[in-house]
C-alpha positions as CSV (number, residue, x, y, z in Angstrom):
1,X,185.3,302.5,47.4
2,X,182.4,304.9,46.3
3,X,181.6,304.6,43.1
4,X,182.2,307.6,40.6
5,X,178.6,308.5,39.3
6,X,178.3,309.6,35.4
7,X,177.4,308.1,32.1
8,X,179.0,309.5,28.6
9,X,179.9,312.4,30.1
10,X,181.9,313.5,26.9
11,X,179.2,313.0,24.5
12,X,176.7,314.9,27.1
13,X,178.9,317.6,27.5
14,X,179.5,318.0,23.9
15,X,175.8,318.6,22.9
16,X,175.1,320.8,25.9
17,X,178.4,322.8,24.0
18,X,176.2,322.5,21.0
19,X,172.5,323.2,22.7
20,X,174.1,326.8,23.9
21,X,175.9,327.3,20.7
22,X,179.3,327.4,22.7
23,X,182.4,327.0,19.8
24,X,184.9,326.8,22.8
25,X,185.6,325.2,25.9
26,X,186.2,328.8,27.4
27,X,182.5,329.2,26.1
28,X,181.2,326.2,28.1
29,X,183.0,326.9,31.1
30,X,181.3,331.0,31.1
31,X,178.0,329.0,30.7
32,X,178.5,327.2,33.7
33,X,179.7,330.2,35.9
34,X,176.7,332.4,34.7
35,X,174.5,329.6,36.0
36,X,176.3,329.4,39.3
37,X,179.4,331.8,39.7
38,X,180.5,329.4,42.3
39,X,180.4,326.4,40.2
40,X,183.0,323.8,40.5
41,X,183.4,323.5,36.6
42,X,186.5,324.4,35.5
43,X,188.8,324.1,32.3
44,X,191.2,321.9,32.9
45,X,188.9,319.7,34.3
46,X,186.7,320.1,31.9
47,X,189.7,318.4,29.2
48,X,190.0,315.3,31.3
49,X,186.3,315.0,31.4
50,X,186.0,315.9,27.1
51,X,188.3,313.2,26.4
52,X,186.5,310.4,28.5
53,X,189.4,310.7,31.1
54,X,187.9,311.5,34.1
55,X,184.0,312.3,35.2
56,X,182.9,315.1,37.6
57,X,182.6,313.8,41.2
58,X,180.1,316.5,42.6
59,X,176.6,315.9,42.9
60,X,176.6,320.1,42.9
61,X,177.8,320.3,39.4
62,X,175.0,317.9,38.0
63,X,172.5,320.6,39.3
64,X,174.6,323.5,37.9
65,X,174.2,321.5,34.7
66,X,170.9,320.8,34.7
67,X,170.2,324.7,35.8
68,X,172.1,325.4,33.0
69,X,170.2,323.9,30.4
70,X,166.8,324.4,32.1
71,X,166.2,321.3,32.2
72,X,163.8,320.9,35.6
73,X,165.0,317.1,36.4
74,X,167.9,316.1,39.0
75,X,171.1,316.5,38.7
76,X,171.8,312.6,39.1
77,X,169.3,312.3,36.1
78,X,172.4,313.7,33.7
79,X,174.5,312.1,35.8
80,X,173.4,308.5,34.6
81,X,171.1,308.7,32.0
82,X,171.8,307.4,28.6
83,X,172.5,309.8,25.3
84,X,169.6,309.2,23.9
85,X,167.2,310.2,26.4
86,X,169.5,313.9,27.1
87,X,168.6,314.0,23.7
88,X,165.9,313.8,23.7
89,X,165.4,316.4,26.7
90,X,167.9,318.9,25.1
91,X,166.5,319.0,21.2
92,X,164.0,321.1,22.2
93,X,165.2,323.3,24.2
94,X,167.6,324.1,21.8
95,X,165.2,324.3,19.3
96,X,167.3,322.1,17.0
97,X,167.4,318.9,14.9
98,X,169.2,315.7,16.8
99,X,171.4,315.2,13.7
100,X,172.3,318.9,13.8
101,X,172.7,318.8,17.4
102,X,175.5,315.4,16.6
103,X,177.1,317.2,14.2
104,X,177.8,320.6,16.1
105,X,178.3,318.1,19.5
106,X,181.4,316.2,17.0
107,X,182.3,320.2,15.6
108,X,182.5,320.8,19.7
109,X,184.6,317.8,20.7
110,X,187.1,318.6,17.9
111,X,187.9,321.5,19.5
112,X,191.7,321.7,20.8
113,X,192.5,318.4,18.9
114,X,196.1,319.1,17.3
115,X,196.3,322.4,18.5
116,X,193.4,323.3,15.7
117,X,191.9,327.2,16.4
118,X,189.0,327.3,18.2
119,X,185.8,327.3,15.2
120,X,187.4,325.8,13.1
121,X,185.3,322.5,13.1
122,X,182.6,324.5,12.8
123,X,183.2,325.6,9.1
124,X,184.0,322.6,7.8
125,X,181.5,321.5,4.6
126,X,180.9,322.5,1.5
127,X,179.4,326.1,0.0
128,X,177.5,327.3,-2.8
129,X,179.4,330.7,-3.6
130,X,178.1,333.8,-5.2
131,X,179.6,337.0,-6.6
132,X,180.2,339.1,-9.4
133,X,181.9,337.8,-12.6
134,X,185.0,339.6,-13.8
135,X,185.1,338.5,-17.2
136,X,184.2,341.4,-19.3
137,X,182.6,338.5,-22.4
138,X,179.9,338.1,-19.0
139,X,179.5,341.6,-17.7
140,X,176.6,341.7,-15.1
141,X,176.1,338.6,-14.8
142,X,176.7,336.6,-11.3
143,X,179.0,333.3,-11.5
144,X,178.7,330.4,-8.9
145,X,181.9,328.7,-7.4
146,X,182.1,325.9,-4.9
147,X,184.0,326.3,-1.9
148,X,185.0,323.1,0.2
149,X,186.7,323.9,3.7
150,X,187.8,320.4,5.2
151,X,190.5,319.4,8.2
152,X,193.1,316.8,6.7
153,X,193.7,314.3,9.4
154,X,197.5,314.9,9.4
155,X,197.7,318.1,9.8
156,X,196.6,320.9,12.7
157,X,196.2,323.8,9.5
158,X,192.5,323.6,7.8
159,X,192.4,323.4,4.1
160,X,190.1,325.2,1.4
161,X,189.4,324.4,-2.1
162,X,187.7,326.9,-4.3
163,X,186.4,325.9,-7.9
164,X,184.3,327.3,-11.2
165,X,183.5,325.6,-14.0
166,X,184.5,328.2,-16.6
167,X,183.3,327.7,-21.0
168,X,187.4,327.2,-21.5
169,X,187.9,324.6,-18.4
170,X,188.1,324.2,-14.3
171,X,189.4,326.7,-12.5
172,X,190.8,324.6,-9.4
173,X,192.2,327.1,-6.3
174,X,193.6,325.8,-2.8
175,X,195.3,326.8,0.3
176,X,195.3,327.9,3.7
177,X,192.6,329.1,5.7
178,X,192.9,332.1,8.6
179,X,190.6,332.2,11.5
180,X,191.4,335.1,13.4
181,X,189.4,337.4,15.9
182,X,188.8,339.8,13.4
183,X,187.7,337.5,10.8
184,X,188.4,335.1,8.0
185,X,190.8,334.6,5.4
186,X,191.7,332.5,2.5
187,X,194.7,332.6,0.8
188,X,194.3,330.0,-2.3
189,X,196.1,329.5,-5.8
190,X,196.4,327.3,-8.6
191,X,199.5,326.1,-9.0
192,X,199.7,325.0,-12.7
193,X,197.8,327.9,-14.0
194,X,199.2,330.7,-11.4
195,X,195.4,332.5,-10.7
196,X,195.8,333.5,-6.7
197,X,192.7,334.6,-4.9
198,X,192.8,336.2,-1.1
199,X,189.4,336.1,0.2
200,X,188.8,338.1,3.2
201,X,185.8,337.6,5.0
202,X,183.4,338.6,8.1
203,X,184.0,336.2,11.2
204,X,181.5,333.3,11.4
205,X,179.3,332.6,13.6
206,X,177.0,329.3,14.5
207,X,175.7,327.4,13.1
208,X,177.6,328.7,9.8
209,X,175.3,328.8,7.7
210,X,177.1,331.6,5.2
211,X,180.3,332.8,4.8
212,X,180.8,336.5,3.4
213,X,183.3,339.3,2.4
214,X,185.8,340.5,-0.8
215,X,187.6,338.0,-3.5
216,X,190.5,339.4,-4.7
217,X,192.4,338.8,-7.6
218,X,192.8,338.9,-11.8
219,X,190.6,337.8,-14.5
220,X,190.4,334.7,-15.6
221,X,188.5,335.0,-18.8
222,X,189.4,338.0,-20.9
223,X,192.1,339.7,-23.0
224,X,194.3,340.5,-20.4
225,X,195.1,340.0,-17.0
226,X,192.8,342.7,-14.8
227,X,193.1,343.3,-11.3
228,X,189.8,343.1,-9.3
229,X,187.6,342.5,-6.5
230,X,184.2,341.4,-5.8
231,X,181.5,340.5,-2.9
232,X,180.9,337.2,-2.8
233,X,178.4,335.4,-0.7
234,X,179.3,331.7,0.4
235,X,176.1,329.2,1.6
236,X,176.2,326.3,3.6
237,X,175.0,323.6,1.3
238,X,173.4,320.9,3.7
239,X,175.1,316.9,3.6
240,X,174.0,314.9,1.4
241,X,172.2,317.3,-1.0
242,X,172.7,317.3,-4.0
243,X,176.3,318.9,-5.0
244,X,177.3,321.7,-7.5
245,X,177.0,321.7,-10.9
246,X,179.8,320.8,-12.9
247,X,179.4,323.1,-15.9
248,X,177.8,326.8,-16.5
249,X,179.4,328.5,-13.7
250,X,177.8,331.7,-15.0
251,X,174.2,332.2,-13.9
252,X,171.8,333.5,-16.6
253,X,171.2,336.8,-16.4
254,X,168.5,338.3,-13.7
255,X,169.0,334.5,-12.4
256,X,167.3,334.1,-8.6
257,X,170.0,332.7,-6.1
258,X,167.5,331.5,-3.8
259,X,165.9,329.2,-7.0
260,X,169.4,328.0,-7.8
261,X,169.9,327.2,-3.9
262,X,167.1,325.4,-3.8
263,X,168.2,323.1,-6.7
264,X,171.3,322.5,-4.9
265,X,169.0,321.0,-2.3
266,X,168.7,323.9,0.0
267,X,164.9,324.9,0.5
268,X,164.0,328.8,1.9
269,X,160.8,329.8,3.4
270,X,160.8,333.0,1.7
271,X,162.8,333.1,-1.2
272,X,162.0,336.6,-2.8
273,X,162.8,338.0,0.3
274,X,166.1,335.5,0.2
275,X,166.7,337.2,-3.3
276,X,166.5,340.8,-2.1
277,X,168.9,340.3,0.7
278,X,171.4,338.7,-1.3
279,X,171.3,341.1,-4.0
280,X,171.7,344.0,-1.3
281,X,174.8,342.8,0.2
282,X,176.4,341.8,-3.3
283,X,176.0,345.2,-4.5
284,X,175.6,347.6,-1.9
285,X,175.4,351.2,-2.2
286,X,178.7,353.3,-1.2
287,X,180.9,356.0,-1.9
288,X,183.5,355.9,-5.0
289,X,186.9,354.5,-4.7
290,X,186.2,352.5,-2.0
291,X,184.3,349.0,-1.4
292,X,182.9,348.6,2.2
293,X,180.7,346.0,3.1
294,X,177.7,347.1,5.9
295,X,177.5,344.7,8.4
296,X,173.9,344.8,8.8
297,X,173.5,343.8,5.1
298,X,175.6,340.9,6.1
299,X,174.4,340.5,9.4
300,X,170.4,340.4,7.2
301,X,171.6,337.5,5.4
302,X,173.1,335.6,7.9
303,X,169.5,335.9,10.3
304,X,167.5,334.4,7.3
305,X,170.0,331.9,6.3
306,X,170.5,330.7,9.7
307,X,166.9,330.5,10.1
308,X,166.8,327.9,7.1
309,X,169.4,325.8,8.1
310,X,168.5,325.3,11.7
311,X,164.9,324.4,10.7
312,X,165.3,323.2,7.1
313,X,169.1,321.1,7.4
314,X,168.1,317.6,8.9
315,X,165.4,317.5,6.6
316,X,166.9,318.2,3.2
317,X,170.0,316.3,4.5
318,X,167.9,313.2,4.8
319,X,166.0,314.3,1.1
C-alpha cells in the first residue's frame, strides 16, 4: 500500500489561513483557486484535512500550496516538513511575528467549531475602550471602559463584558455579541442595576486590532436618566500586558489616548499622530441632528493601529 505523504497538515494549513489573513475556510479555498483555478483543493475536503482526518493525496496540490505562499521550495517539502521549519519559511513572508502567526493559526482552526460564525475567533481578547462621557458632573472629558469578548466553551454564542470604574462604583454590562455582514453588535445590560447599552459597530477586519462605532444608552451618573449616544473607539490591548485600571474611569481632561495606551502596555510609533486620529474619529465633523461616522476616519485608525499591533504585539506581549 502507498503511503499517504503529509506531516501536520492541520496546523500547516492553519497558519498558511493565518499568513494570507484568510478568517474562513471559503477564504482559503479562493486562495487556492487564484493560485491555480484548477486546483484540486476543495471545502469539504479541506474539513477532513482541518480536523487531522484525512491529508491530501496529490503531489499537485503541494505545488499549488507552495505557489500559493511563494514559497520557491517543492511541494513535497510542505508535504513532510516539520511546523517549525514552515514557520519559519512563512513568518516572513507574512511579515508577522510566530506567536501572532499561532495565535491567528488557533483563531483559524476554531473556525466552524459549534457552528460559531465565521470571525468570531478573531475578536476574542480584551480592549481598552474610548468615548465620550455622558455624565454632565464630567462634561468634555473622555472616560475609558474595558471591553472583554471571549467564547464560553459550552456554548456556540460569543459573550461580551463591558466595564467602568465610575467615583460611585462598577458599572458591570454583559450579553450577546452580533457578527453580521454588515457589521457588529453588542447588545449588553446589567442586570441588578438595569443600565442597557447597544453598541453598534464597523465590521472587523484582521488582525483586529480596533473595534469602532455608536454606544447607546442613558446616563449613569447624573440627576436623571438621559438618553444618549456616543463614538467610542475599542483597542486591542496585547496578552499579557498589563490590564485596565481599576479606578478613575474618567481621563483628565486634554488627556493623550496614545500615552494612556501605552501604560496599558501598548507602545505606538507615532503617538501624536495616534492622538490626532483618534480624536478625529471620536468627534467628527457633521451635520445637526444626525451622527454618522466617516469610514475613512475609521478606516485611518484602523491602518495605524494595525500597523502597531502586527509589529509591536509579540514584543509587548512577552514585556
Amino acid at each position: 500500500m502507498a503511503k499517504t505523504i503529509g506531516h501536520a497538515i492541520d496546523v500547516k494549513l492553519s497558519l498558511t489561513a493565518a499568513a494570507l489573513g484568510a478568517i474562513t475556510r471559503k477564504d482559503l479555498a479562493l486562495a487556492f483557486r487564484r493560485a491555480n483555478p484548477a486546483t484540486s483543493f476543495d471545502l469539504e475536503r479541506a474539513h477532513k484535512w482541518l480536523q487531522g482526518r484525512s491529508k491530501p493525496r496529490e503531489m499537485a496540490l503541494y505545488e499549488d500550496w507552495s505557489s500559493l505562499l511563494g514559497l520557491g521550495r517543492p511541494g513535497a517539502w510542505i508535504a513532510e516538513c516539520s511546523v517549525e521549519d514552515f514557520l519559519d519559511a512563512v513568518c516572513p513572508k507574512a511579515d508577522a511575528e510566530r506567536t501572532a502567526m499561532l495565535r491567528r493559526a488557533e483563531a483559524f482552526r476554531g473556525t466552524g467549531h459549534r457552528e460559531r460564525p465565521d470571525g468570531v475567533q478573531e475578536l476574542v481578547g480584551e480592549y481598552a475602550c474610548y468615548s465620550h462621557a455622558w455624565s454632565p458632573y464630567f462634561a468634555g472629558r473622555l472616560i475609558r471602559g474595558c471591553l472583554s469578548i471571549t467564547l464560553p466553551a459550552s456554548s456556540a454564542q460569543p459573550r461580551a463584558a463591558y466595564a467602568e470604574a465610575l467615583p460611585h462604583g462598577q458599572l458591570q454590562t454583559e450579553g450577546p455579541l452580533t457578527l453580521t455582514p454588515h457589521g457588529l453588535q453588542l447588545d449588553l445590560r446589567d442586570p441588578h442595576a438595569g443600565a442597557q447599552l447597544l453598541h453598534v459597530l464597523f465590521g472587523p477586519s484582521p488582525p483586529v486590532s480596533v473595534l469602532g462605532g455608536l454606544m447607546c444608552g442613558t446616563t449613569i451618573l447624573g440627576p436623571e436618566r438621559v438618553p444618549s449616544v456616543t463614538r467610542i473607539l475599542m483597542v486591542r490591548l496585547p496578552a499579557g500586558g498589563r490590564g485596565l485600571a481599576t479606578h478613575d474611569a474618567y481621563l483628565p481632561a486634554d488627556a493623550s489616548v496614545a500615552r494612556d495606551l501605552s501604560g496599558l502596555g501598548l507602545i505606538l510609533d507615532d503617538p501624536d499622530e495616534a492622538d490626532r486620529r483618534i480624536a478625529r474619529f471620536l468627534t467628527g465633523s457633521l451635520r445637526p441632528g444626525i451622527d454618522q461616522i466617516m469610514a475613512a476616519d475609521f478606516r485611518a485608525v484602523v491602518e495605524l493601529l494595525d500597523q502597531a499591533w502586527i509589529t509591536r504585539n509579540g514584543q509587548a506581549a512577552g514585556s
